[in-house]
C-alpha positions, 0 to 999 in steps of 0.5 A, spaced: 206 201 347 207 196 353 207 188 352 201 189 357 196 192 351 190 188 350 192 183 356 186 181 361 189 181 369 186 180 374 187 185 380 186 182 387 187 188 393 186 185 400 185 189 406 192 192 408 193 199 409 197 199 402 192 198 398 191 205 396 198 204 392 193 198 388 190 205 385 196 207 382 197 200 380 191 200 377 191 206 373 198 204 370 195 197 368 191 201 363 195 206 361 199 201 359 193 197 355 191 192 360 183 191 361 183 189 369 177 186 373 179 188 380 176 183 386 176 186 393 176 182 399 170 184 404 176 188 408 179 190 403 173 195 401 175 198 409 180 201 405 179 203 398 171 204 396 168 200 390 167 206 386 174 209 385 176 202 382 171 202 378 172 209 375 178 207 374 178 199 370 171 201 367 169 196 370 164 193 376 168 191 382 167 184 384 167 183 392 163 178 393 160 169 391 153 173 389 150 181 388 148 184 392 139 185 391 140 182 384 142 174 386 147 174 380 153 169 381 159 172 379 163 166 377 169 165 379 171 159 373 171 164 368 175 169 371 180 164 370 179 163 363 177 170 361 185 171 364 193 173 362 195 174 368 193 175 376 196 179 381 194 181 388 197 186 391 197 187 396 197 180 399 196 180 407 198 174 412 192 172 412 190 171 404 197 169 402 195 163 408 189 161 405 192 161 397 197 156 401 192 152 404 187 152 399 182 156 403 177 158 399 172 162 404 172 169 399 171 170 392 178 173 391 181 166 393 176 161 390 177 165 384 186 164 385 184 157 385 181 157 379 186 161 375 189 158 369 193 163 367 200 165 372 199 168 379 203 175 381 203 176 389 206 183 392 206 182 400 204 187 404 205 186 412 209 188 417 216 186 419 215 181 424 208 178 420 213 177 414 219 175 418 215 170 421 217 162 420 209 161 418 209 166 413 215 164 410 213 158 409 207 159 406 211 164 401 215 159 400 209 155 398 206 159 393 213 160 390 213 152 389 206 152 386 209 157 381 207 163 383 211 170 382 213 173 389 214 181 387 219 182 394 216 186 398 221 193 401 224 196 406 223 202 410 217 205 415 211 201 415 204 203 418 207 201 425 212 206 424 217 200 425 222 200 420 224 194 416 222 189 410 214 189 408 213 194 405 209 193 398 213 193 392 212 200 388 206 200 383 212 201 378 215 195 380 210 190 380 207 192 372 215 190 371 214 185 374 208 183 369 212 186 362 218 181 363 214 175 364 210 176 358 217 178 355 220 172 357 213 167 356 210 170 349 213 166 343 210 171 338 214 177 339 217 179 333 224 179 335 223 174 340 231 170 340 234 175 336 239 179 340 241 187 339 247 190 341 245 198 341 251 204 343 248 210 346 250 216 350 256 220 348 263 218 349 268 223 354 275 223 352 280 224 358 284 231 357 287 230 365 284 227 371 279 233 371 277 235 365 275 231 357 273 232 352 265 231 350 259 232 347 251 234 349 249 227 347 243 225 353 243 218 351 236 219 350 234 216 343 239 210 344 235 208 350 229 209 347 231 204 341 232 199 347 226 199 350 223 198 344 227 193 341 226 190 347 218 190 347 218 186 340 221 180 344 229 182 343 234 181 347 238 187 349 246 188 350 246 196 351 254 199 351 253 206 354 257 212 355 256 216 361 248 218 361 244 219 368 238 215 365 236 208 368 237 202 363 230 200 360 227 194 364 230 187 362 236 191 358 244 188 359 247 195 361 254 195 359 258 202 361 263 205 359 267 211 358 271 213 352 271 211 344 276 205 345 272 202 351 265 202 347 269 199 341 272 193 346 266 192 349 261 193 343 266 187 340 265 183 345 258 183 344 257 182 337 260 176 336 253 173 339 248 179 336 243 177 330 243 186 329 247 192 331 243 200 331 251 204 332 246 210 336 252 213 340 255 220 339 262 217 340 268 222 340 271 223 333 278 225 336 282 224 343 287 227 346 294 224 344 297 225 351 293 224 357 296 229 362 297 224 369 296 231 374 291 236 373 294 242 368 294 249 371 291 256 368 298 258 367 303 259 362 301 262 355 294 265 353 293 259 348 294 252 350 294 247 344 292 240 345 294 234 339 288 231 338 289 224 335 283 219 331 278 215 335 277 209 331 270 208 327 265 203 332 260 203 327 265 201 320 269 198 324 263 192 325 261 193 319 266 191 316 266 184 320 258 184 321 257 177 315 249 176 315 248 181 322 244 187 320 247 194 322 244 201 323 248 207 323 246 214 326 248 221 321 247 227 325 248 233 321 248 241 320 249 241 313 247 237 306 244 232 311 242 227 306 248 227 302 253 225 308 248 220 311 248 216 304 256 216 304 256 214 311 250 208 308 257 206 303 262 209 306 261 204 313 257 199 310 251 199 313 244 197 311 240 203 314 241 209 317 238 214 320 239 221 319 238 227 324 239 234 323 241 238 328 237 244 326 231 242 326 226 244 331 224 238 336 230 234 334 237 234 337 240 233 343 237 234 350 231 234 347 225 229 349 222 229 341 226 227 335 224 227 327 228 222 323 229 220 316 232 212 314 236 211 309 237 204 306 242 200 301 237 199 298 235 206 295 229 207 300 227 214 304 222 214 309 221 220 313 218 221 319 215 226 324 217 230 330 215 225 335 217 223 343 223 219 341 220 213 344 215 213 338 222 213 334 225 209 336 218 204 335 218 206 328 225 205 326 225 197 329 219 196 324 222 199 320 229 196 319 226 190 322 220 189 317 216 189 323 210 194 319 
């Protein structure tokens, strides 16, 4: 589920070779939800046919002031009304000049000074073109007038020169779209409300080279704060280390051990409304780091003395006042017994409880089956899902989002 279900864009492709990117763009403005009417600039359908568009947004493509054969005015007022949000990717030279100019010679123009509702402009040209003094003013223009520039990027442009023109990626540009309406839309549920989330594992230093760990991807963690994040939150993710890319419009803080993530999770605490304690965190660490490499020599057995990390989650929720606080319980054995001590034992509001045998669920694993336990006596169990559709189903759980 995006923030774009439901929204009306209007998607304006001009004609620049990058307009084949507009397709994908497309295609990801309805997966995502979104209804879009595309208007094509006359050149534009040099590059892209009408009937692909078409295919793809459901809808019929609008080129031009009147149809063709039939006379029928397209009315360029009511795009403007019907619309959330416009975007013109790509925006050559010459259309980025005559939206700063108000020349209002097609329909794709006309109907971008008509909008009501806010602009979104992904450059698309060759180096020297963007560079050039008047194209820069011209944006600079637009930027003033309140529209969002999507930077173009660097790299091979169709001149096979290298430099800064390229369209930004569909994907950057659909972001662009969500944290604008994350940042503008008042109705979100957890709009104003910021969420410390903890995910990943914690690796617990032997020597230079070697740790102790766990499996823990990160998965579920991230996944928890992309949706916290959709329903409006602001998002502070303490994360041990993990390959995964912070979800959009996410404050990453990375750390290492147990101790980092307790000093950073502190800090952010003291400013959060809620905290879901989603790491894997290392129960024990080595009493003695080792300042060198420890070589395989010696006796057959080496013993390390372990000693007791320190408790994130009940170390918190001892402090948390009116702040609500989540704990995860993953579990091989008796696991609903040892996730309801956990609820008292760290006083937590609500925790989720993994079982570690279950088919689908774990770790490493894109799926996940879940059951949350409140103070409050309630037990709601749910399905093996992606761990997305967790994630969302534990927010509106535990935030009375349902």
């Amino acid at each position: 589920m995006s923030i774009l279900k439901g929204k009306h864009i209007i998607l304006g492709i001009t004609g620049g070779i990058a307009a084949y990117k507009s397709v994908y763009l497309l295609r990801l403005l309805v997966k995502a939800g979104a209804e879009v009417q595309v208007v094509i600039t006359p050149s534009g359908r040099e590059f892209i046919t009408p009937v692909t568009l078409s295919s793809l947004s459901g809808r019929p493509v609008i080129s031009e002031f009147f149809t063709a054969n039939t006379g029928q005015w397209n009315s360029h007022v009511d795009l403007g009304l019907w619309a959330d949000a416009m975007v013109i990717a790509p925006a050559t030279a010459s259309t980025i000049g005559k939206m700063a100019g108000g020349i209002a010679d097609n329909m794709l123009v006309t109907t971008y000074l008509s909008a009501k509702e806010q602009v979104f402009v992904a450059p698309a040209m060759d180096l020297d073109m963007w560079a050039h003094p008047s194209t820069q003013r011209n944006v600079a223009t637009l930027r003033a007038d309140g529209v969002e520039i999507v930077e173009p990027g660097s790299g091979e442009l169709a001149s096979h020169l290298c430099g800064k023109g390229r369209m930004a990626e569909p994907e950057q540009i659909v972001e662009a779209l969500e944290q604008w309406f994350l940042r503008h839309d008042t109705t979100l549920p957890l709009k104003g409300k910021r969420i410390l989330i903890t995910a990943g594992p914690t690796y617990e230093n032997i020597d230079p080279v070697r740790f102790i760990g766990n499996h823990s991807s990160g998965k579920m963690g991230y996944a928890l704060a992309a949706a916290c994040r959709e329903q409006g939150a602001e998002v502070v993710l303490v994360s041990g280390p993990v390959s995964l890319p912070a979800p959009a419009g996410v404050e990453r803080v990375s750390v290492t051990s147990a101790c980092e993530m307790l000093e950073a999770s502190r800090r952010a605490f003291d400013t959060c409304h809620a905290a879901i304690f989603c790491a894997a965190v290392a129960d024990y660490a080595p009493a003695v780091v080792a300042e060198s490499k420890i070589k395989r020599e010696g006796a057959e057995i080496m013993c390390i003395e372990l000693k007791r990390n320190p408790d994130i989650a009940a170390s918190l929720s001892r402090e948390k006042g009116k702040r609500l606080t989540i704990g995860f319980a993953l579990e091989t054995d008796n696991g609903a017994d040892n996730a309801r001590r956990k609820l008292e034992a760290k006083n937590l509001d609500w925790v989720v409880l993994n079982r570690l045998g279950d088919p689908g669920a774990g770790f490493g694993v894109d799926t996940n089956s879940v059951t949350l336990f409140s103070r409050g006596g309630e037990e709601l169990s749910f399905p093996v899902k992606s761990k997305q559709e967790v994630a969302r189903d534990i927010v509106a759980t535990v935030f009375s989002l349902r």
